[in-house]
C-alpha positions in Angstrom: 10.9 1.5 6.7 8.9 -1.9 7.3 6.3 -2.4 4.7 3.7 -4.5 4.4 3.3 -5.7 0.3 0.0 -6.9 -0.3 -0.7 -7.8 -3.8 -2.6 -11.5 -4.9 0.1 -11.5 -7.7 3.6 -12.6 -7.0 4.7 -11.3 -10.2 3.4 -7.7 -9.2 5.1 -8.2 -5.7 8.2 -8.6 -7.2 8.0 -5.6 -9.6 6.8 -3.3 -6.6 10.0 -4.9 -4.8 12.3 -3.5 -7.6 10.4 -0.1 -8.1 10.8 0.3 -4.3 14.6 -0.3 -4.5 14.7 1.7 -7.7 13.0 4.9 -5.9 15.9 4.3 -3.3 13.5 3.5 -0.3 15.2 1.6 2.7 12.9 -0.6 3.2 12.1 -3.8 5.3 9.5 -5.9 3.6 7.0 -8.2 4.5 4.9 -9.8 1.9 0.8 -11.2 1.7 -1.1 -12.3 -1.2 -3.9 -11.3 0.2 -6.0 -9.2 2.7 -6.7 -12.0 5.0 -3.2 -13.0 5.2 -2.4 -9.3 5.4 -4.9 -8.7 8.3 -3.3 -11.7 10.7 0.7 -10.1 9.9 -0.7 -6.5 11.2 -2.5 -8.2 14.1 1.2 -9.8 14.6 4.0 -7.4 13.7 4.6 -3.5 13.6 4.8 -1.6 10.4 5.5 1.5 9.0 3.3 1.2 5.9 0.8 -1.3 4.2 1.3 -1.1 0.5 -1.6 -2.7 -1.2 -3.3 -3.5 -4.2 -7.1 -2.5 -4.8 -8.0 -5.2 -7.1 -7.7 -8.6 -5.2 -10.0 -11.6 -4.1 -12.4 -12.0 -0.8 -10.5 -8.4 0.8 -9.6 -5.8 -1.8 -7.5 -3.2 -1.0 -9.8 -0.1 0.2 -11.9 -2.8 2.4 -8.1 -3.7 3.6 -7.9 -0.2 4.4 -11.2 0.3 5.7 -10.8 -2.2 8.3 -7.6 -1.4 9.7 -8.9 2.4 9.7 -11.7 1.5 12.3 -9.0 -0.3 14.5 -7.5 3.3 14.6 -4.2 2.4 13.9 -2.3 5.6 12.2 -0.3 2.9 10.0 0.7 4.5 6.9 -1.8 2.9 3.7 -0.9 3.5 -0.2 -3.4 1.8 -2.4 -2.3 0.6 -5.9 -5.0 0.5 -8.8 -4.6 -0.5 -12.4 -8.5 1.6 -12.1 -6.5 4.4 -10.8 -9.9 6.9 -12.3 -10.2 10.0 -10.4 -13.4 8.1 -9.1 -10.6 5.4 -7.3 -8.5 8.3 -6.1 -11.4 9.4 -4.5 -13.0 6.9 -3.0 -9.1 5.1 -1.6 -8.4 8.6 0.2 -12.1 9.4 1.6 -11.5 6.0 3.2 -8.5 7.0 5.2 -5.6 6.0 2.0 -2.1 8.5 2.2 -1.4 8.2 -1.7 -3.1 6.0 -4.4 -0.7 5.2 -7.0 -1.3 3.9 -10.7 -0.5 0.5 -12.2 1.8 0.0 -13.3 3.8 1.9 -10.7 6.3 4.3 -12.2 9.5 4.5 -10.0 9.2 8.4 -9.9 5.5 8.6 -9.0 6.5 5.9 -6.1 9.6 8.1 -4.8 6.9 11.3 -4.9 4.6 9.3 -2.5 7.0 8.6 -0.4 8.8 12.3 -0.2 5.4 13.4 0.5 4.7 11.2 3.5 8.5 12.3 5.0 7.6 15.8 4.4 3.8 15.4 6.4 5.5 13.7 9.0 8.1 16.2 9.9 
């Protein structure tokens, strides 16, 4: 799976890189520190999922999301929140989000998203 990591911290992209491996997802991974940097690697490659924080500077993670929605792209978009309130939740998948996950993320919360979004697209 190509993923697309956006989180402003390098320390949190490293963890998610571990918890990814740890879930046992085969994954190809592309990394941004933020969504502006993020928004030029989608116009430029082809991914399978955009993994992104919510919390980050200039484009947080649901406006991330809300922009490449209105492209219409059916990319696949999991929103991480350390705010993860069922207020979050909400709002992350009434903007077009496949799974909103918790900070930190736990490996077996990570490996349910990702069963979940094999077993919608088979």
């Amino acid at each position: 799976m190509r993923i697309l990591l956006v989180d402003d911290s390098k320390a949190a992209r490293r963890f998610l890189l571990r918890a990814l491996d740890d879930a046992g997802v085969a994954h190809r991974t592309t990394e941004a520190e933020d969504g502006s940097t993020a928004l030029n690697l989608l116009r430029e490659k082809t991914f399978d999922l955009v993994l992104c924080d919510w919390n980050m500077p200039e484009i947080n993670g649901v406006e991330l999301l809300r922009i490449v929605r209105a492209t219409g792209r059916k990319i696949r978009f999991g929103v991480i929140s350390s705010l993860a309130s069922g207020r979050d939740v909400e709002v992350a998948l009434k903007s077009g989000a496949d799974f909103v996950l918790a900070k930190p993320v736990q490996v077996p919360a990570l490996r349910d998203a990702f069963a979940a979004l094999e077993r919608r697209s088979a």
